[in-house]
N, C-alpha and C positions, 0 to 999 in steps of 0.2 A: 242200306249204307254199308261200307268199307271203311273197317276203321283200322292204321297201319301205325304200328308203330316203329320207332328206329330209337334203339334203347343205349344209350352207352353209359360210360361209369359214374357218372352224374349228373345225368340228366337223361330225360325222354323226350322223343319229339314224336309229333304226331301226325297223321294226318286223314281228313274224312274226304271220301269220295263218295257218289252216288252211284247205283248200276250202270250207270253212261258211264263212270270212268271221270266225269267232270269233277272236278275238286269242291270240295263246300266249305273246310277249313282246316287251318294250320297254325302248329301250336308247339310250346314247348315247355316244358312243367320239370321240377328239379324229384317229384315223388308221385309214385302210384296214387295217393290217394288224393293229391291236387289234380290229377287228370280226372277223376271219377267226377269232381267239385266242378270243373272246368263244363264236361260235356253233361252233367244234369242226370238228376238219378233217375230218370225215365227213360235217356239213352239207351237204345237198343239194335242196337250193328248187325248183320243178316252175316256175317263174317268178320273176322280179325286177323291182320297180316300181320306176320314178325318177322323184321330184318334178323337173321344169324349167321356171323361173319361165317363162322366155321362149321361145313360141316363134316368135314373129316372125308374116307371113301366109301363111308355109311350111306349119305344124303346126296346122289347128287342129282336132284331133280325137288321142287315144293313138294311139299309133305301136308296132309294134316295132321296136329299131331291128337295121340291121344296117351293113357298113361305108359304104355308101353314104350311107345315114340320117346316122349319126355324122360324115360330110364336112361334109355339109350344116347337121345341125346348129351344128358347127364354122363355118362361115360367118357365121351369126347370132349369134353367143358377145359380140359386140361390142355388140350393143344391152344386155345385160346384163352389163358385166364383172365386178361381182360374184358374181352368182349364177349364169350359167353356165357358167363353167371349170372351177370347183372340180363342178360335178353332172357335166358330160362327161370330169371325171378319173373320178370313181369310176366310170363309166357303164363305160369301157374297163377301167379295173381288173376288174371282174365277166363284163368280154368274155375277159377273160382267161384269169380264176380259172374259172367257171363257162360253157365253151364251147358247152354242147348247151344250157343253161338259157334260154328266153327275155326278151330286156330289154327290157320297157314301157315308154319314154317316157309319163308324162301333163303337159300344161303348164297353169301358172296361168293363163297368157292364153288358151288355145282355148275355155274358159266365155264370152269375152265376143267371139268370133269372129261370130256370127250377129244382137250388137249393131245397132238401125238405124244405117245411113248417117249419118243428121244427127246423133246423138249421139256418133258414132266419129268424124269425119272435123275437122280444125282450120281455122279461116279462115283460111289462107295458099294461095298461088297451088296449085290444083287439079294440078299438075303433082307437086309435091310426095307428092300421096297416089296417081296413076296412075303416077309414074315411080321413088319412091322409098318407097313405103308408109310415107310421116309419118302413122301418123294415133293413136289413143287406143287403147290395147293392153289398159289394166287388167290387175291383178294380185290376187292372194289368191285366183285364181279357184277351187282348191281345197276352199278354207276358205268361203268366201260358198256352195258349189254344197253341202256339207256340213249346215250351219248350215240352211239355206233347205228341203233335205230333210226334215230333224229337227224341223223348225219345222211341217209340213206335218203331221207324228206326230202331234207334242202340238197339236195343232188339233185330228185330228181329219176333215182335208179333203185334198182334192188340191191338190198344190202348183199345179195350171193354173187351179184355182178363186182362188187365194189374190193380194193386192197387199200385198209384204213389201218393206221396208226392212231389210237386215243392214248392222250395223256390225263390222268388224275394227278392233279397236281394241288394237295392241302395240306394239312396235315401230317399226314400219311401220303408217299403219292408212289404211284403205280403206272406202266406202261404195256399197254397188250397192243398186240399184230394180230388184225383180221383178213379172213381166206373167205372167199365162198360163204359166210355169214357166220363164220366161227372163229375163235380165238386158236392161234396158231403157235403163238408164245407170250412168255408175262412176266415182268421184270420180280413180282414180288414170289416167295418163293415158299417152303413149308412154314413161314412164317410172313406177318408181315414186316418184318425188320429187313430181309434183302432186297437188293434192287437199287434203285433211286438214292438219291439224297435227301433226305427228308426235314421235319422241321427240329424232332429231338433224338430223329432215330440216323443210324449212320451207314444204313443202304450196304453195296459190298463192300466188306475187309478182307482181308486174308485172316482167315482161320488161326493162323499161325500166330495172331497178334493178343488172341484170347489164353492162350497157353502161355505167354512171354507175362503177360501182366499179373496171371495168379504166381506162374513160378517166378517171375525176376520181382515186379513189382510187390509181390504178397497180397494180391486183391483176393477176393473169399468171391465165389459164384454168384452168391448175390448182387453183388460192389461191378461186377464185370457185366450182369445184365442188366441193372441201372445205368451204366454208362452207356451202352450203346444202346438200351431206348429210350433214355431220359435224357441224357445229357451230353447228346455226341448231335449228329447232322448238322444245320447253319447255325444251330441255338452252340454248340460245342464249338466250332469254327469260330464265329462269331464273339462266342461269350456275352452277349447283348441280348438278343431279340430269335425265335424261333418264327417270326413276322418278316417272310422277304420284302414284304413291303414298307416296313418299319426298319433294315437293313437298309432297304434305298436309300430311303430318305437321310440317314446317317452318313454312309458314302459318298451322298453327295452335297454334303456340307462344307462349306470353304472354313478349313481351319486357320487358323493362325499358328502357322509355321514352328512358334514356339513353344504351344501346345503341342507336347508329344503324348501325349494323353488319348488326347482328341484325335489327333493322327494318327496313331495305331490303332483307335477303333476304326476310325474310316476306313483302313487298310484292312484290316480283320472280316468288316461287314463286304467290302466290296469282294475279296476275295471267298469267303462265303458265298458268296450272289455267283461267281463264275464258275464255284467248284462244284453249285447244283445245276445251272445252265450248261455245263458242261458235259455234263453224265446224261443229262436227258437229251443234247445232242448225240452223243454216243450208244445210247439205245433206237434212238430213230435212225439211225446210221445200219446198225445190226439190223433193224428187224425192215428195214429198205431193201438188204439185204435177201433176208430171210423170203419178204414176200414178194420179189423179185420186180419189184416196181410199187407206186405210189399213188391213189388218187386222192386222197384228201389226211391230213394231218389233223387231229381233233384236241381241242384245249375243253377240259372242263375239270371245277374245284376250286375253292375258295383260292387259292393264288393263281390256277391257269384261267378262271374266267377274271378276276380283278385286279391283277396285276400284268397289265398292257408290257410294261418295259421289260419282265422275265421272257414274255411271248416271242418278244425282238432278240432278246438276247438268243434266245435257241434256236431261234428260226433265223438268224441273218443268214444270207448268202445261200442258205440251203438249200434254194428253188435251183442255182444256179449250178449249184453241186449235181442234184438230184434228178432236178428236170420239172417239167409242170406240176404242180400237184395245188390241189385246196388247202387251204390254210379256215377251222373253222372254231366259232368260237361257241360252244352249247353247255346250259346251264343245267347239273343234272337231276334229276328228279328218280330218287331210288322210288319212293314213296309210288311213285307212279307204276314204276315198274312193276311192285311187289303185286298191286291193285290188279294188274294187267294179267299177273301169274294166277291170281285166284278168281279173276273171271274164267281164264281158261279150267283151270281144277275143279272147281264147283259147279 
């Protein structure tokens, strides 16, 4: 058995596979030691996979780790403070519990590792990216590597034959252009805060807007990166709900005229709803561009698979703009992925 975990800041989720790769269950536990309670203290996995969003230009390919690995990755925990501490706790917790079992590193960012040069690399003094590796990392790489395979299925064709647009649209949401079977560009960038519009985060700004608010406003560094990843995207726009779909449903509520209350939320949500519909038209636009035609447009993520009316909203008219292409909708399964990486590894 394949046991996979996908760790974030509170919570765990899990999932077992058997050597086929077939699933046998799935689960989600708020602490290490309700998962050991969950699968039965005779549990014993022939391997263990761990999502790790970041792995810097250290990792970019599955790893197993071992204590040397786990130093190192411990080095880089700092480009991601959220999402890597909490993965390299559990990672050791299983180094623990499960000594002889081997542990899989896969990282989101190694998909976008073989990225060209001029699409990874930022205009700031070249020193930056030779001496400090500043440059465009992308994230969800999991989840787009997933989607992009499954997309290849229901085609019908080889993903090397295919030019795919995936959208990640949750949370967090991200956009990559595929070539030839690789990722070609990627809206999110040495972090995951650039790019898209997202649910708390606030995608691109101008740089210039982070200097004006410590020197004009007197915000402290701290105060400036809670707001644009706590408290900016549709939840900032909005002021309501970081829930496009919970945004809908507000917008399109018949107020009473005299409720200006109610009316400026309506306004507030709906115009939230267009200003993320908007940029993720505007990225499929660029990278239609980029990969100089289209065959299939790919939705998946908690808002791109279940919220139908976002889908209409980016996609209207676009066929018509664009020209033919598939419109598709795939539910993603990192878990699977991760599974898939340590059959080939092992």
């Amino acid at each position: 058995m394949y046991l996979i975990l996908n760790v974030g800041s509170t919570s765990i989720k899990y999932a077992i596979f058997d050597l086929n790769l077939s699933e046998q269950k799935r689960g989600q536990v708020e602490e290490f030691a309700q998962l050991i309670t969950e699968l039965g203290s005779n549990f014993m996995p022939s391997a263990i996979g761990h999502r790790v969003v970041h792995g810097g230009n250290t990792f970019t390919e599955p790893i197993k780790v071992d204590k040397t690995t786990l130093l190192e990755l411990e080095k880089i925990s700092s480009l991601a403070p959220l999402h890597n501490p909490p993965a390299l706790k559990a990672l050791k917790m299983c180094m623990d519990t499960w000594a002889q079992v081997p542990q899989i590193a896969c990282f989101d960012t190694a998909y976008y590792s073989k990225m060209p040069l001029f699409s990874r690399i930022y205009a700031l003094p070249y020193e930056l990216y030779q001496d400090h590796g500043i440059q465009r990392f992308g994230f969800h790489g999991l989840s787009h590597q997933f989607v992009a395979n499954e997309a290849a299925k229901q085609l019908g064709k080889s993903l090397s034959d295919l030019k795919l647009i995936t959208c990640h649209l949750g949370g967090g949401c991200s956009i990559t252009a595929i070539e030839d079977g690789f990722p070609i560009d990627t809206s999110m960038g040495f972090t995951p805060m650039e790019g898209l519009v997202m649910a708390t985060r606030c995608g691109n700004v101008d740089p210039g807007i982070i200097f004006y608010l410590q020197r004009e406003q007197g915000l402290t560094f701290e105060r400036v990166e809670e707001l644009l990843n706590q408290k900016s995207g549709v939840y900032g726009l909005s002021g309501i709900s970081h829930d496009p779909r919970e945004l809908h449903a507000i917008a399109g509520r018949q107020n009473d005229p005299d409720d200006r209350e109610a009316v400026l939320q309506s306004m507030r949500c709906s115009l939230a709803l267009q200003v993320y519909a908007y940029q993720v038209r505007k990225y499929i636009g660029a990278y239609f561009v980029a990969l100089g035609g289209l065959d299939a447009l790919v939705f998946t993520g908690a808002a791109g698979v279940g919220a139908g009316f976002m889908r209409d909203m980016i996609t209207n008219g676009l066929n018509e703009t664009l020209g033919d292409f598939k419109t598709l909708v795939i539910k993603t399964n990192e878990e699977l992925t991760i599974a898939r990486e340590i059959g080939t590894l092992i």
